[in-house]
C-alpha positions as CSV (number, residue, x, y, z in Angstrom):
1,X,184.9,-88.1,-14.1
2,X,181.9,-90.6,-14.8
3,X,181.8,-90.5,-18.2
4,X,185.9,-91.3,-17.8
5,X,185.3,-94.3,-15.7
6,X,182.5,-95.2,-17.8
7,X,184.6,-95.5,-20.6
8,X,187.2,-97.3,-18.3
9,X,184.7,-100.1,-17.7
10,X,184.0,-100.4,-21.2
11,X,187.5,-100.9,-22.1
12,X,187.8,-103.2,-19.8
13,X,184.7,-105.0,-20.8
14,X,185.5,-105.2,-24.1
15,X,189.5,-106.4,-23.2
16,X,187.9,-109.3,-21.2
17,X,185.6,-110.5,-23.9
18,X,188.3,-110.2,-26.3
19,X,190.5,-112.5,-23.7
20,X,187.3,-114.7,-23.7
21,X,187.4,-115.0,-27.3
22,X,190.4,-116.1,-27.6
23,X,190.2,-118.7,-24.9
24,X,187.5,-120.3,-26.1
25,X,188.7,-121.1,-29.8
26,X,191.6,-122.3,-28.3
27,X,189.2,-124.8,-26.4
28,X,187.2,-125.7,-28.9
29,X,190.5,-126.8,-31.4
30,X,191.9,-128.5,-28.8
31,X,188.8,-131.0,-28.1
32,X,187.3,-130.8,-31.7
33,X,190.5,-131.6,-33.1
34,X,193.2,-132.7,-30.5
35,X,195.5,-134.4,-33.1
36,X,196.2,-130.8,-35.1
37,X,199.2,-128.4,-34.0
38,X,197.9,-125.4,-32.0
39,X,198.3,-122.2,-34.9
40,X,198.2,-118.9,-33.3
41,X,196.9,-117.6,-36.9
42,X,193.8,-120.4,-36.6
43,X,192.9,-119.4,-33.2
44,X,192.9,-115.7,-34.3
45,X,191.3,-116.4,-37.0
46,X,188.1,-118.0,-34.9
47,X,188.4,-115.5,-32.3
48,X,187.9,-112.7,-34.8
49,X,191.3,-111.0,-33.7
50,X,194.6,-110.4,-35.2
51,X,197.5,-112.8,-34.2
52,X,199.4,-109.5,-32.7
53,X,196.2,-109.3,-30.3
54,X,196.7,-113.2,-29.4
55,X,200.4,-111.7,-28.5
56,X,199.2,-108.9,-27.1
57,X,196.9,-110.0,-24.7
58,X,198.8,-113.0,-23.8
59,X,202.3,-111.9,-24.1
60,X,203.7,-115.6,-25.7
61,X,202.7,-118.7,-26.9
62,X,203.3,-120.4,-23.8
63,X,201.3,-117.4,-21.9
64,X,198.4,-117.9,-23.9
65,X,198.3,-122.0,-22.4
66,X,199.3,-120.7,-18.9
67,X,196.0,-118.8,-19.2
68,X,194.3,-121.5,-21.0
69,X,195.2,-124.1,-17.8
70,X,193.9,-120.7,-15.2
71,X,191.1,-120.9,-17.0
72,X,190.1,-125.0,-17.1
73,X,190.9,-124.9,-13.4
74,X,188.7,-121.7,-12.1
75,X,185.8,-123.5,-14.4
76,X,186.4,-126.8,-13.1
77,X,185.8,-126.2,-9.3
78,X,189.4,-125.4,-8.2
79,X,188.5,-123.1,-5.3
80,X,186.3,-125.6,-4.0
81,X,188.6,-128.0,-4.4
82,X,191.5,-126.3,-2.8
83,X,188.1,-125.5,0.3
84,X,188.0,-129.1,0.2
85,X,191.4,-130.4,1.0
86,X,192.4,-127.5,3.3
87,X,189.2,-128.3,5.7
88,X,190.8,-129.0,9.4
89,X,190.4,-132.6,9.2
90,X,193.1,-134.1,6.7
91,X,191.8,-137.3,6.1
92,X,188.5,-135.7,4.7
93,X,190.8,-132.9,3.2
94,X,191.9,-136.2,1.5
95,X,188.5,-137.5,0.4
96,X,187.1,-133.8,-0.7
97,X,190.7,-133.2,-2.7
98,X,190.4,-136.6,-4.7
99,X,186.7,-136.4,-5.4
100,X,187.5,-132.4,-6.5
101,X,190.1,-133.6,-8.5
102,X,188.1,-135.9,-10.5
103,X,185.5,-133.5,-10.8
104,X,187.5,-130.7,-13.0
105,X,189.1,-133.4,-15.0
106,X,185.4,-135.0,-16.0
107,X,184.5,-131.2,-16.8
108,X,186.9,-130.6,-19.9
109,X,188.5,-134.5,-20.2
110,X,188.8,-134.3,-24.0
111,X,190.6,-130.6,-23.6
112,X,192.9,-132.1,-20.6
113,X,193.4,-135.0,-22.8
114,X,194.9,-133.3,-25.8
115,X,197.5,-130.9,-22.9
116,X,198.8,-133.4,-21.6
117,X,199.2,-135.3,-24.8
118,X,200.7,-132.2,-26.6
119,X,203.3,-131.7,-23.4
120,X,205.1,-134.2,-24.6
121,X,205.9,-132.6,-28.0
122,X,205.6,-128.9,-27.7
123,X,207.7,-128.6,-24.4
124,X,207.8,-125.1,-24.5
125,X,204.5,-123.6,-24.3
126,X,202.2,-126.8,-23.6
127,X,204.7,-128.8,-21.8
128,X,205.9,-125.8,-19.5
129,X,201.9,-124.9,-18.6
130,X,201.1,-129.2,-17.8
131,X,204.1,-128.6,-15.9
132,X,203.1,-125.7,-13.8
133,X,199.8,-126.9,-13.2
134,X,201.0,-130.4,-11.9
135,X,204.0,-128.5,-9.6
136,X,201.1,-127.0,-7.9
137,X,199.3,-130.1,-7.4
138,X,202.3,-131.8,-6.0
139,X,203.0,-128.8,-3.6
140,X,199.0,-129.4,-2.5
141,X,199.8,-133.4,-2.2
142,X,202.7,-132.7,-0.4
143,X,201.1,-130.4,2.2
144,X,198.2,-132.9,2.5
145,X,200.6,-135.7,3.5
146,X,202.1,-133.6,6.2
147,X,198.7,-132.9,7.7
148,X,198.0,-136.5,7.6
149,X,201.3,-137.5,9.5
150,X,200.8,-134.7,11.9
151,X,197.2,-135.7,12.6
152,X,198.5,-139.6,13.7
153,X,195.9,-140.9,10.3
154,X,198.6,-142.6,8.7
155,X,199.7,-146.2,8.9
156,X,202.5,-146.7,11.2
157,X,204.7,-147.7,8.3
158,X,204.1,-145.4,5.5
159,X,205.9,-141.7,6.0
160,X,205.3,-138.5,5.0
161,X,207.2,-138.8,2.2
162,X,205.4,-142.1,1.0
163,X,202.2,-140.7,1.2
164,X,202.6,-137.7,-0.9
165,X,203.6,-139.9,-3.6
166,X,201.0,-141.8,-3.5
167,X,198.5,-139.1,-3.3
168,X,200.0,-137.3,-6.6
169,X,199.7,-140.6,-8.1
170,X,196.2,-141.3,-7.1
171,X,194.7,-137.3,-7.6
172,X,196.8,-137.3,-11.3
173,X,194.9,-137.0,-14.7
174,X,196.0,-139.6,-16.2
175,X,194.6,-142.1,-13.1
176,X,191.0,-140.7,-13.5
177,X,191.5,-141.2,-17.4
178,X,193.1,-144.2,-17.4
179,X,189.6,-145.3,-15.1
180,X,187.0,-143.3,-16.7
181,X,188.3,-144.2,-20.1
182,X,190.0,-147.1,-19.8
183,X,187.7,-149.1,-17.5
184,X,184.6,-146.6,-18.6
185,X,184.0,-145.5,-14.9
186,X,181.3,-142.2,-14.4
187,X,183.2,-139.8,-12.5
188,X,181.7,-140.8,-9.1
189,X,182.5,-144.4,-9.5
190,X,186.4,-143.2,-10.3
191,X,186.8,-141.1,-7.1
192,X,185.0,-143.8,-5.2
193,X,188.1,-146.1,-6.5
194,X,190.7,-143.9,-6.0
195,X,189.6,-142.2,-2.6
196,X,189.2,-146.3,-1.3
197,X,192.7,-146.8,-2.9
198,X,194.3,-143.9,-0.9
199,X,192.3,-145.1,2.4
200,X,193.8,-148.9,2.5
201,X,197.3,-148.0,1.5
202,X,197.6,-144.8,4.1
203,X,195.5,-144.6,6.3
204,X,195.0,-146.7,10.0
């Protein structure tokens, strides 16, 4: 029976490093070279597997960017994140939430950058991953507006409604990058900007 689960734990092992693998060349082709199609065969190739592994640990193309967006989240803070906004007072939940936001897009911006770039022309497996990750995110914004309304810290004039708009606007990738890059902000001088944005437009 030991010796079984010992060799359990080392099938696992080796599975997860395998996963790992794979992962990370996928990473690294997508910020060393974010211009290139995503090959299956290249990212094999420089994961030291077979393409049917690829497949087989990650079912489809589109599986293997699901995984890929998992991953850039768990690394990038998201439980804190999701700590942050949930705390019992929503206007800090909306502080924390923007300032966490910022905080996993500065961690892998070039890899986030080529995503959401590549959404646009491979629908299917980038596209549909960029477009679960940023249903979530609505679904969080949407929540967060509702706590806000409920709490009596919005502006008598701006709804529910209004305000989860304008939070998925404000706590969106492309608003840190178009500030970080664009206007070559650090990340603590973007979510400074955008949590002061959200204050004067929502809240009393």
């Amino acid at each position: 029976m030991a010796n079984r689960k010992y060799e359990q734990r080392l099938r696992a092992q080796a599975a997860e490093e395998t996963r790992r693998r794979i992962l990370d060349a996928l990473y690294e082709q997508l910020r060393s070279a974010p211009s290139e199609p995503v090959s299956v065969d290249r990212i094999a190739r420089a994961a030291g597997v077979s393409r049917s592994t690829v497949y087989l640990v990650f079912g489809t193309r589109a599986g293997l960017f699901d995984a890929l967006g998992a991953d850039l989240l768990h690394r990038g803070g998201f439980e804190g994140m999701v700590r942050a906004v949930l705390q019992p007072d929503a206007v800090e939940g909306l502080r924390g939430g923007i300032r966490g936001n910022v905080s996993m897009y500065a961690a892998h911006r070039d890899v986030l950058r080529a995503l959401y770039s590549m959404a646009q022309l491979d629908a299917d497996a980038v596209g549909g991953a960029v477009q679960r990750l940023e249903k979530g995110r609505a679904a969080g914004m949407n929540d967060l507006a509702q706590r806000l309304a409920e709490q009596g810290a919005l502006r008598a004039e701006v709804t529910a409604d209004e305000a989860a708009t304008l939070l998925w606007l404000l706590s969106g990738f492309d608003s840190f990058d178009l500030l970080h890059t664009g206007r070559s902000l650090t990340p603590d001088e973007v979510a400074k900007t955008l949590v002061t944005t959200a204050e004067r437009a929502l809240l009393r």
